[in-house]
N, C-alpha and C positions, 0 to 999 in steps of 0.2 A: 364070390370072386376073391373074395377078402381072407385070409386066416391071421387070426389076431388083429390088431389094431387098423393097420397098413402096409403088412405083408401080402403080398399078392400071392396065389397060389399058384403052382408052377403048371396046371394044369384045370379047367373047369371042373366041378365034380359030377354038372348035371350032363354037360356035354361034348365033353373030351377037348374041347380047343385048348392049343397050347397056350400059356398067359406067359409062359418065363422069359419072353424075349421082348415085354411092353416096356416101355421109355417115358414113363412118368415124370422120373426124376423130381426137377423141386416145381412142376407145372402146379400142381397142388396148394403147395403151401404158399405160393405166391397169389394164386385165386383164393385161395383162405384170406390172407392178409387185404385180399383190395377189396373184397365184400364186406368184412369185418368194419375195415377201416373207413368204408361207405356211408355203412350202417349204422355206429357208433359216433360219426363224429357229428352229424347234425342232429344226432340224437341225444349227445352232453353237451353238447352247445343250448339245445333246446330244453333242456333240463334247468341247465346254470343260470338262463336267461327269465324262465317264466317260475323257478320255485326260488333258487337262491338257495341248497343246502350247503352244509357245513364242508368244509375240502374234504375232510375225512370217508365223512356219509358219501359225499359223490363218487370219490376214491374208490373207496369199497364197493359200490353200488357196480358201476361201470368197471373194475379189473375185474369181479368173479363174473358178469355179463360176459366181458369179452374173451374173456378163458372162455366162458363155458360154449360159446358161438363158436368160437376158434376150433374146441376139439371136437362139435359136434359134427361141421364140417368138412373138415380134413377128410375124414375116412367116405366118404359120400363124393368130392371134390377127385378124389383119386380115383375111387370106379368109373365115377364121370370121362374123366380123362381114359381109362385104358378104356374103355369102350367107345368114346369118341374114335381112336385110336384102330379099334377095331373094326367099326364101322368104317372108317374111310381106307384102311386096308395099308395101316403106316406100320415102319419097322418089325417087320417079316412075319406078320397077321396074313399077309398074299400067298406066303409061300404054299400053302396045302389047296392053292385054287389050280385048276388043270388050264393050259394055254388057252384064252380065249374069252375067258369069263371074267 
């Protein structure tokens, strides 16, 4: 569904459905961020509490975690949505249905 990172492709390759008219928009990276920020914060919390590392150590430990959650993600988070999308038949995903169905 995907070409490149988070390019959507204008069209399925396995089964011709249209994708260029899906409305993602920032639905994605907003669910990135509340998951992340879910995930992460009672997890440095619980961190700081029972080891006690250095700022730096936890710094470091927790921004490349949270990068690497962040970007893993996103591109997952986005299919998610145009297929949610698709499946409930939003923003002209209807239009190749014949009256009736």
């Amino acid at each position: 569904m995907l070409r490149g990172y988070l390019k959507v492709r204008d069209t399925c390759p396995v089964c011709g459905e249209a994708l260029h008219h899906q409305r993602a928009d920032d639905g994605p990276a907003y669910l990135t961020i509340l998951i992340v920020g879910h995930l992460m914060a009672p997890l440095l919390l619980l961190t700081f509490e029972r080891f006690r590392p250095e700022p730096m150590v936890l710094f470091s430990i927790f921004a490349v975690g949270t990068v690497a959650l962040s970007l893993f993600l996103l591109p997952r988070l986005k299919g998610a949505l145009v297929a949610l999308q698709w499946a409930k038949r939003m923003h002209g995903f209807a239009a190749g249905l014949a009256p009736g169905e």
